[in-house]
N, C-alpha and C positions, 0 to 999 in steps of 0.2 A: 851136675858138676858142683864142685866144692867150692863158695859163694869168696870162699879166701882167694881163687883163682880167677876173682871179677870183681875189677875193678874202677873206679869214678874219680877222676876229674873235674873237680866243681872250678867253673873261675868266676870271682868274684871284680865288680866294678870299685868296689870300696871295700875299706879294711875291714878284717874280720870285728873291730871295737862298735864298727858307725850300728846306729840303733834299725839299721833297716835292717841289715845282714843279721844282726841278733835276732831278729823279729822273724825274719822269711827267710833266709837262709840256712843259720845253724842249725835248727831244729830237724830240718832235712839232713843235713851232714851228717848230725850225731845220730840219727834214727837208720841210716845207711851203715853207717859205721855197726851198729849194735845188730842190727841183722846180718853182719858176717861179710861186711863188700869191705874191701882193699880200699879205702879215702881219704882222697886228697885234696886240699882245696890253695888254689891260688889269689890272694888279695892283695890291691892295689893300694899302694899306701902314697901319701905324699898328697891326697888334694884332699881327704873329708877325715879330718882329723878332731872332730869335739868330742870325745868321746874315748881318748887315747889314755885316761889314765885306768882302764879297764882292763889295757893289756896283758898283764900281767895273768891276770882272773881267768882272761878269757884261753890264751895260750897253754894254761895251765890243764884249763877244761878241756881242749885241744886233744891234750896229749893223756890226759885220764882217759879218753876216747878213742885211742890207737888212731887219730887222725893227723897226717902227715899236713904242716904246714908251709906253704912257701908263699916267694914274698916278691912283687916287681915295683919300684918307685916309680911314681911318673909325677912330671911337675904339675903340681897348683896349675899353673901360667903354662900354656905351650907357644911354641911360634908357629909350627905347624899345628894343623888337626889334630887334637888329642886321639883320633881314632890311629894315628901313622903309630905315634908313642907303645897305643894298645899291643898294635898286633908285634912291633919290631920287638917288644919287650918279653911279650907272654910266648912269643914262638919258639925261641930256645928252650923253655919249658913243658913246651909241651912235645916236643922233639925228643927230653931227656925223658917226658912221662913214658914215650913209647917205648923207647929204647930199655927201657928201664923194667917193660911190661911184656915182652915179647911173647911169654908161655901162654898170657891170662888173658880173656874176654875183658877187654878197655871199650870205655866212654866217655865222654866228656858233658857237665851240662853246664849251660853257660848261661848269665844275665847279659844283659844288654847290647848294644846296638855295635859298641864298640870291639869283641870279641869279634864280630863276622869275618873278617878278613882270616883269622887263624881260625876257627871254624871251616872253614870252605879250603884252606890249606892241608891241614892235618886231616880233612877227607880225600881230598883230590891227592895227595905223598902218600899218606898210613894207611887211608879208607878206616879211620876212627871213625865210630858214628858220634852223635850229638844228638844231644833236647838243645833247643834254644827256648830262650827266652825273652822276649823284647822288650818289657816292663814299659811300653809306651816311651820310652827314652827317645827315641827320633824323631815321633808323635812331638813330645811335649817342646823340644830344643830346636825344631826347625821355624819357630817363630821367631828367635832371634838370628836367623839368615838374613844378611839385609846387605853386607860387602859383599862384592863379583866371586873372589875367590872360596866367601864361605856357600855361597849360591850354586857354585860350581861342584862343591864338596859334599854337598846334599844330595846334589842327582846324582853322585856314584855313591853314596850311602844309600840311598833310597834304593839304586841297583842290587848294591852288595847283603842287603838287609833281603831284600824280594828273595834273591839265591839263596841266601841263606837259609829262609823259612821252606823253600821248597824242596832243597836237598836233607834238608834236618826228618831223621826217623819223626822227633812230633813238637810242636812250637806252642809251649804253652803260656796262655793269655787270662788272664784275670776274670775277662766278664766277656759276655756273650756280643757286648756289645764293639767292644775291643775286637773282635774273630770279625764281626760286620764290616767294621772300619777297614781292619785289612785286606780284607779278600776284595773289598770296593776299590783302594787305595793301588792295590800291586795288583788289579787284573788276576786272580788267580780260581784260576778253571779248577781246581784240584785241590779241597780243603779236607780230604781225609786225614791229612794227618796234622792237622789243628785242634788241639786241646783246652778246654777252659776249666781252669783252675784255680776257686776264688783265694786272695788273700785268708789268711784266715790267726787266728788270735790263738797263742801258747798256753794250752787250758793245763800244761805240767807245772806254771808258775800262778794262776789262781791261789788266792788266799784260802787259809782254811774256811770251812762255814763256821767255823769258832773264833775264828782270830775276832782280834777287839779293833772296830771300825772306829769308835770313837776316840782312842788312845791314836789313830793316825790323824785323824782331824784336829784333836789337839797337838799334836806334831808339826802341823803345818799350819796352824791357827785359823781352823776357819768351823771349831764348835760353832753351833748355833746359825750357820749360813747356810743358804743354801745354793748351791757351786756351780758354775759353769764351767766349765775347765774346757783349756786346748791343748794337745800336746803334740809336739814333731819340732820341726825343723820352722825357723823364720823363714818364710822364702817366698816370691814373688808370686807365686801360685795359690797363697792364700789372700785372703778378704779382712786384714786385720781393722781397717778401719769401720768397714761395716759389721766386725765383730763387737767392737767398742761401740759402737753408736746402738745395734740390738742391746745388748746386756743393758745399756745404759737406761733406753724406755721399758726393759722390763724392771730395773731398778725403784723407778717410775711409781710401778704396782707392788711392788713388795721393795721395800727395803735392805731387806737380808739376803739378798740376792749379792752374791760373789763372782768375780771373774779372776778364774786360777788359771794360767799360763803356763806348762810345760813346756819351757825351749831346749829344741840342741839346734844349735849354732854350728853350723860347716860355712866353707870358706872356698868352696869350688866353685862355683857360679857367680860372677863376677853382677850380674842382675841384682843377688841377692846382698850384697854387702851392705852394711851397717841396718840391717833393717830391726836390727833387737833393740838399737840406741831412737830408733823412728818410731818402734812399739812402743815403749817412754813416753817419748814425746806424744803419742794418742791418746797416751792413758790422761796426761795433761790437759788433753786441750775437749777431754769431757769429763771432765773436774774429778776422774779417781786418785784416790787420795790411798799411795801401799799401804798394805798391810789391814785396812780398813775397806779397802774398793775392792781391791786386784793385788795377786802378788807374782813375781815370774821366777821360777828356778826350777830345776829339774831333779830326776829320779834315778835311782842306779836303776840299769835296765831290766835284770833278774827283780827287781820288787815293782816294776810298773803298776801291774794291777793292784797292787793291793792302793800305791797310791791314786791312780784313776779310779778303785772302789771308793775311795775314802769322798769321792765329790758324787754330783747329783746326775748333773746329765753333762754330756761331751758335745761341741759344737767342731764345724767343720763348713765355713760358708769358700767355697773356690772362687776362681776367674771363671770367665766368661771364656774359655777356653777348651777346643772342642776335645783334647786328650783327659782336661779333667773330666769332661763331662760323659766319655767313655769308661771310666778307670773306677772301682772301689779303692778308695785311699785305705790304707792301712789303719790309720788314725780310726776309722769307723768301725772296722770291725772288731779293733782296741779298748771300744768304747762298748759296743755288743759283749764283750767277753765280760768286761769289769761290769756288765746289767746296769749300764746307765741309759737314760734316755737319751736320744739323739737331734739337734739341732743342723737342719740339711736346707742349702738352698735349692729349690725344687728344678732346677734344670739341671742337677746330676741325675745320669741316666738310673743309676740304683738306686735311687732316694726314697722313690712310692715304695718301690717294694721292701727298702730295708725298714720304713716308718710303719707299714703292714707288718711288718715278720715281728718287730719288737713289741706292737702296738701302746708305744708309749716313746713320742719324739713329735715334731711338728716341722714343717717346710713354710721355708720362706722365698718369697716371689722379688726378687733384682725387679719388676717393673711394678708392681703393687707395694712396697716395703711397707709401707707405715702401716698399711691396712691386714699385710700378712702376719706381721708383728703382735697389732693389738689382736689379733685371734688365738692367740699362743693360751692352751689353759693353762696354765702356771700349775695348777690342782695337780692335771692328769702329768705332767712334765716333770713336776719333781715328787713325784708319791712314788715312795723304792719299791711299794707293793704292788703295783701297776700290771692288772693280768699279761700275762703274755708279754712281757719285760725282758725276760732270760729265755726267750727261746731263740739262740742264735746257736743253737747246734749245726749248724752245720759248718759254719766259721770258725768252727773249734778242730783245732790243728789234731786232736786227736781222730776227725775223718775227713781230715784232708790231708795230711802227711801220708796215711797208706796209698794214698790216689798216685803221690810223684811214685814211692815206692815200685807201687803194680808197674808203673811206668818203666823203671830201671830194669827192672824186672824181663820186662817184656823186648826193651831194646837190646840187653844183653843177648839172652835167650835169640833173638833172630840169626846172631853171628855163629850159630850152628855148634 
């Protein structure tokens, strides 16, 4: 069948601008789209907004890609459960996607936790199939359940998520360890159609091997240093304080040692607020001095890597948190693609083996700190020639995007 007569439904938890969906989502869109499928994607606009002056860019990019764009507000702030917002809002659209599709093999593939309820509708009404997706989102957010009614609203999340994944043609999960979690967590007898599918890094936006690495380091002032850099979002899930207190004894032993901060700033987790004006204040209170210590600003997202190429090694220390401690953060496989070294606290579960794969990064021990710190070779850490540095093939979205692909492929194809 003629691949124009099959068609996808992507819906999205955040707007098409936020730096996650650029990173893991579009790349999927537009590689579906170029192989010939009918693509649409729905984004949630109204709560992770840093990143909104890209729209224009990215809309543009949209529609150079024959990808139909639509659009549901949901507020920052709800009074009920942002999941109610979810489904009362994306259902009408996914009602007109059918209605809209009658002739053509439709699917839908959805992130997160809050999609389920329209998920499990538009199969149980249309008998649309679905990918889901979980991205740890119910994992990570049910620590802060702590009110009766949000307590209440977990255990029918918890339900509607379980259904979700069982009815879903295949649910795919990040790390191996994440597929363990849940089949533990939701009892389920039946994980054939559980998929893992790591994160992985846009090897189409990689710098040339010719571009001039030192023309971006003098771009952002940090010739002659050598870089630790962070990049993602401020948010309560990272270790900023123990970020600052490392760099600063390894400052210690070298000097030239820099702490570069890539922030984007969203505004939907009420946990995380003001926490870029608290990074500030840490860099204070162990005496970095901007521009000479540390500096913090961000990147357009289409030139990430060349500025993550432009520093030494990328850090990424978590909570004590057992969804981080299941999950490959994007940030790292970010840091894998731009061949920097990696700095990992050793109770995320992919740390040995991503510090194996690169063989040039070092783990740090939450109950040994001082001791795990000073063993850091600084040598082997920041030397850009470091064997076995750039072998993160597999994290490269060039063989991991055929993966969803075959996947689409394969769920279409079932509906005869």
């Amino acid at each position: 069948m003629d691949k124009k007569s099959e068609t996808i439904l992507f819906l999205s938890e955040m707007p098409i601008t936020n730096g996650v969906i650029q990173a893991q989502m579009l790349p999927v869109v537009f590689e579906a789209s170029r192989q010939g499928y009918g693509t649409e994607i729905l984004e949630t606009i109204g709560r992770f907004g840093s990143q909104e002056k890209f729209r224009q860019e990215t809309e543009e990019k949209l529609r150079e890609n024959r990808v139909v764009l639509r659009k549901m507000a949901i507020p920052q702030r709800t009074f009920l459960p942002s999941i109610l917002y979810f489904t009362f809002s994306s259902l009408k659209i996914v009602r007109e996607f059918f209605k809209n599709n009658t002739e053509a093999k439709i699917m839908i593939y959805a992130r997160n936790y809050k999609f389920c309820p329209v998920l499990l509708l538009a199969n149980f009404f249309w008998k649309i199939p679905y990918v889901y997706s979980p991205r740890a989102a119910y994992v990570a957010e049910r620590k802060f359940y702590h009110k009766t009614k949000d307590v209440l609203f977990s255990f029918w999340i918890k339900f509607l998520e379980k259904r979700t994944i069982q009815k879903s043609k295949v649910t795919v999960l990040e790390t191996e360890e994440f597929q363990e979690h849940l089949e533990k967590l939701y009892d389920l007898k039946d994980s054939s159609n559980l998929k893992v599918i790591y994160n992985y890094y846009d090897a189409s936006l990689l710098p040339p091997t010719d571009w001039n690495r030192e023309a971006m380091r003098e771009k952002l002032g940090i010739s002659g240093k050598k870089v630790v850099v962070y990049a993602g979002t401020a948010e309560v899930w990272y270790e900023f304080e123990k970020m600052f207190d490392l760099v600063s004894r390894l400052k210690k032993r070298d000097p030239r040692i820099f702490f570069q901060l890539f922030l984007k700033q969203d505004n939907a987790r009420q946990e995380s607020q003001n926490l870029t004006q608290a990074i500030g204040k840490l860099a204070d209170k162990y005496g970095f001095e901007e521009k000479k210590d540390y500096a913090i600003s961000s990147y357009p997202p289409a030139e990430r890597y060349s500025y993550l190429s432009a520093c030494d090694t990328g850090i990424c220390l978590a909570v004590h948190q057992e969804f981080k401690a299941i999950m490959l953060s994007l940030k790292i496989v970010d840091y894998l693609g731009a061949n920097l070294s990696v700095i990992l606290n050793q109770d995320l579960s992919s740390a040995r083996k991503i510090i194996g794969e690169s063989n040039a990064g070092a783990l740090v021990d939450y109950d040994n700190w001082g001791n795990s710190i000073a063993s850091i070779d600084l040598e082997k850490l920041f030397n850009e020639k470091a064997p076995g540095k750039n072998k993160a093939e597999q994290y490269s979205s060039f063989n991991v995007i055929p993966q969803y692909l075959k996947l689409f492929e394969d769920v279409l194809r079932r509906q005869g």
